[in-house]
N, C-alpha and C positions, 0 to 999 in steps of 0.2 A: 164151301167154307173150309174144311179140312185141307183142300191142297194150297188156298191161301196164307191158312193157318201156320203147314210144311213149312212153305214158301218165306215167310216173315221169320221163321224160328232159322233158317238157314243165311238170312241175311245177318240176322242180330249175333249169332255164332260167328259168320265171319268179320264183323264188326269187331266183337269183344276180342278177333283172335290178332287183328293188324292194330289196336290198343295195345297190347299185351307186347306185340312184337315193336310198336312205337318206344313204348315204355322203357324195353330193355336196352333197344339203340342208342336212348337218352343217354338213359345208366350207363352204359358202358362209355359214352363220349364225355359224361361228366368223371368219370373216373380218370379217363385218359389223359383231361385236363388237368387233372387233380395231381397225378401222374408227373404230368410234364411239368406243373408248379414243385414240386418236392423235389425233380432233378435240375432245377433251374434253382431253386433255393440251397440246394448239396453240391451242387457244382460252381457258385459265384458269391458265396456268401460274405465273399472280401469285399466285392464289390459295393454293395449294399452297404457293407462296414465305412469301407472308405468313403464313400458320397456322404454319409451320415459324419464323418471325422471334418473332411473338404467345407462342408456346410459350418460347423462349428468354428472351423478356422476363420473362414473367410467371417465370419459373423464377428471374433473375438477382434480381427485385424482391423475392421469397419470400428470395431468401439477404441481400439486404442487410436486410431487415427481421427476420429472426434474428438478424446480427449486429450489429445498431442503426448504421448504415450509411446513409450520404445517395446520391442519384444525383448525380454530377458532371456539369455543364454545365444545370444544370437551377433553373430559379428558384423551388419552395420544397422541393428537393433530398430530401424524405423522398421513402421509397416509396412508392407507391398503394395495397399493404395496411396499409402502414404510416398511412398518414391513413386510412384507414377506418374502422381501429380503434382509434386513438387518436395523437393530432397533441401535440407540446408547446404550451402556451397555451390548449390546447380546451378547456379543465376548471377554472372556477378562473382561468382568466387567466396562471396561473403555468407558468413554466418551472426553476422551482428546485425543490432533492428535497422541500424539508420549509417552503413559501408565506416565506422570506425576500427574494426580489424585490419580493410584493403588502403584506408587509411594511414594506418600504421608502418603496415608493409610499404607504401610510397615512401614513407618517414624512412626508412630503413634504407631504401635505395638512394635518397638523396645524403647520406650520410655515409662516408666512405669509412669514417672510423667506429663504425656500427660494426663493419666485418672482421673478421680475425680471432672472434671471441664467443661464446656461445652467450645468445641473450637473454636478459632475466627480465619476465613480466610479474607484472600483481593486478589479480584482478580481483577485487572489493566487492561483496555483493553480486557475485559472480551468475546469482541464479541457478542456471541453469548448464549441464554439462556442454548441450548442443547447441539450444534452440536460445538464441540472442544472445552467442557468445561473442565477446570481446577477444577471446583468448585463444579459443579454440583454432584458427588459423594459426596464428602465430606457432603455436604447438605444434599442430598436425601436419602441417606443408611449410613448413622455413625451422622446425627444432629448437625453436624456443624452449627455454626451461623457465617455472616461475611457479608462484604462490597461489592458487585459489582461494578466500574466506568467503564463505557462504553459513549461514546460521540453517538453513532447511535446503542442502543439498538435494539436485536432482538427476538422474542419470549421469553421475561421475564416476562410473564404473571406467570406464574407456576411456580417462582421461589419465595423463602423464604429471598434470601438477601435483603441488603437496596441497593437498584439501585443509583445511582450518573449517571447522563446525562452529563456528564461534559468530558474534556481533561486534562490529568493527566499533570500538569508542576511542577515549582518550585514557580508558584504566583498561586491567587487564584481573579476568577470576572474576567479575560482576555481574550478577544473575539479573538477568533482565526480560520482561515481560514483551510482545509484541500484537501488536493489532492489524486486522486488513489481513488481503491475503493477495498470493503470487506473489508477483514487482513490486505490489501495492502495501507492500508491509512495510509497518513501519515502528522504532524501538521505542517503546515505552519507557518509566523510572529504573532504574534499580531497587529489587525488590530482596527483602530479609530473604537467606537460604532455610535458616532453620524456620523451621515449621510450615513450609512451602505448601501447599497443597498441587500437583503438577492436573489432578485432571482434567482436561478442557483448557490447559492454558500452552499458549505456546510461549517456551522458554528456551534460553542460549544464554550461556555463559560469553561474556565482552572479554576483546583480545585488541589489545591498544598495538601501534605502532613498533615500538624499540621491540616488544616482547614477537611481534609479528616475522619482523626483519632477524633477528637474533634465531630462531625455531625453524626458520625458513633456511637459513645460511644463504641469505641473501649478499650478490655482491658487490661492493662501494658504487659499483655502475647500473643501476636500474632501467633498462632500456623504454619502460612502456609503464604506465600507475592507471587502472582503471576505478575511478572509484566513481560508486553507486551504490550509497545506504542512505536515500529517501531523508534527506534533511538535515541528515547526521553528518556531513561530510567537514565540515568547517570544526566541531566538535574533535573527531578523530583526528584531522591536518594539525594541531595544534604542538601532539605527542611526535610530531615525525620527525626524526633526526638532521634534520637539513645538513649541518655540519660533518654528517658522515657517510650520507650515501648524496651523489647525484643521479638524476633522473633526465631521461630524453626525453620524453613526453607526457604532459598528463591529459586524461579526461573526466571530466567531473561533469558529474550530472545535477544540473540548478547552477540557477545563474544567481549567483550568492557575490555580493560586495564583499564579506567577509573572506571568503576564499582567493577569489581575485587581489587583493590587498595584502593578504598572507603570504601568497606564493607570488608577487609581481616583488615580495619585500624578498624575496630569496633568490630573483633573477629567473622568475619562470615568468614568460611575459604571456599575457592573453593575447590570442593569434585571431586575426578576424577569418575564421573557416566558414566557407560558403558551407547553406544548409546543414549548419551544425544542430537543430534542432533543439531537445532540451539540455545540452553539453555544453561544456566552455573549454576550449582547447589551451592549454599553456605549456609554451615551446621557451626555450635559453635560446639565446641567440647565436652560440654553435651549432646549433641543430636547426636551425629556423632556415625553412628557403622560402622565397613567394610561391613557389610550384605550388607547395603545401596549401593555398587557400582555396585550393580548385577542390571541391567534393560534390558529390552529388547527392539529390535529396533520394530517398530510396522507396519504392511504388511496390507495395507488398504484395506478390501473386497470391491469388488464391490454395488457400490451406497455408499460408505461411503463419498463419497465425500469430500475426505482426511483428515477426521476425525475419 
């Protein structure tokens, strides 16, 4: 029984002594890793920074390209998914919803006494600096000069026109109320200044015609009239000096009897333009060629966001 006894007491010692020595091997391999974590932490910690920064980006670029949204501080300010999958101008050349800008440009080539002179546009209800411009071509790749009024300007940071913050009517200084939103806005009465309450409401002061053309240094020769203020447009044409500036082309949006009848009384004739959509095209007959009724309807790629 005693040398059994030995016997177990000598196993159980070497037992506890290869624990012991298990134990420490542990330890020291958790250390080591622990070790190698702290000089992978001290040595790349940019790294880590950065992926954490890369991630933030790509996440903010994803929101501004849902919300059709430019980057500020940045020179061709869309997103990087957003020019990936489709850039305004990439397609067509055009930045307008439905090719009235490459429209225009046609106007331009078929018109010999278009050249020689620098052109002046107006575009009314302009929206937007980029996305479903009328103007911005004309601007950015042929050096147009001209007027923008827009009452809730949007990314016209990068643009060259003279901006007007105003509501297009037939008076000018009249405080006016607006409903709906985007495109879809539209001018409400004129409303008393004094005692205004502005919170919650969206307001612009109205900029009539002569005062528009006069602020602008607009010249006797108007190459291009875009007008697009939601129902207002026949209200505004009323004030416009016919007598003193001529114009090469207009576009108007609404197919209004009253407008057609106004500017067909001043020698602007309505022009049958293929897929003119919701626009009514009106050319003089110096500037009028049949080429002109050839346009195409325009198939929105995806992310254009109907522009």
């Amino acid at each position: 029984m005693s040398f059994l006894r030995r016997r177990q007491q000598r196993i159980d010692g070497a037992a506890e002594r290869t624990n012991s020595e298990t134990t420490l091997t542990l330890g020291s391999l958790n250390t080591d890793n622990s070790a190698k974590d702290d000089t992978i932490d001290s040595k790349f910690p940019s790294i880590r920074k950065a992926l954490y920064l890369f991630g933030i980006l790509i996440g903010a670029d994803l929101i501004l390209t849902i919300t059709c949204q430019t980057w500020p501080m940045s020179h061709s300010r869309l997103p990087m998914f957003q020019r990936l999958v489709y850039a305004p101008g990439s397609r067509g050349g055009t930045f307008a919803q439905n090719y009235q800008d490459t429209w225009v440009v046609a106007l331009m080539h078929q018109n010999s006494n278009f050249d020689g002179a620098p052109l002046f546009f107006l575009d009314i209800g302009a929206y937007h600096g980029l996305w479903c411009s009328n103007s911005y071509l004309l601007e950015n790749a042929h050096g147009w000069t001209g007027a923008c009024v827009e009452p809730f300007p949007d990314s016209f940071e990068q643009r060259s026109c003279q901006l007007f913050v105003n509501a297009m009517s037939d008076t000018s200084g009249q405080l006016v109320d607006f409903s709906g939103a985007g495109q879809e806005r539209t001018i409400g009465s004129p409303i008393e200044q004094r005692g205004v309450r502005k919170q919650g409401r969206l307001l612009s002061e109205t900029i009539s015609f002569p005062t528009l053309l006069e602020r602008s240094h607009a010249p006797s020769f108007i190459a291009f009239v875009s007008l697009d203020v939601e129902g207002h447009e026949f209200t505004a044409l009323q004030k416009f000096p016919f007598d003193k500036y001529t114009v090469g082309a207009w576009i108007v949006e609404g197919h209004s009897n009253a407008v057609q009848h106004l500017l067909e009384s001043h020698g602007y004739k309505h022009r049958p333009v293929q897929n003119n959509g919701a626009d009514d095209y009106y050319v003089a007959d110096e500037y009028w060629n049949d080429v002109l009724s050839q346009k195409e309807w325009r198939v929105h790629p995806f992310l254009s966001w109907g522009c």
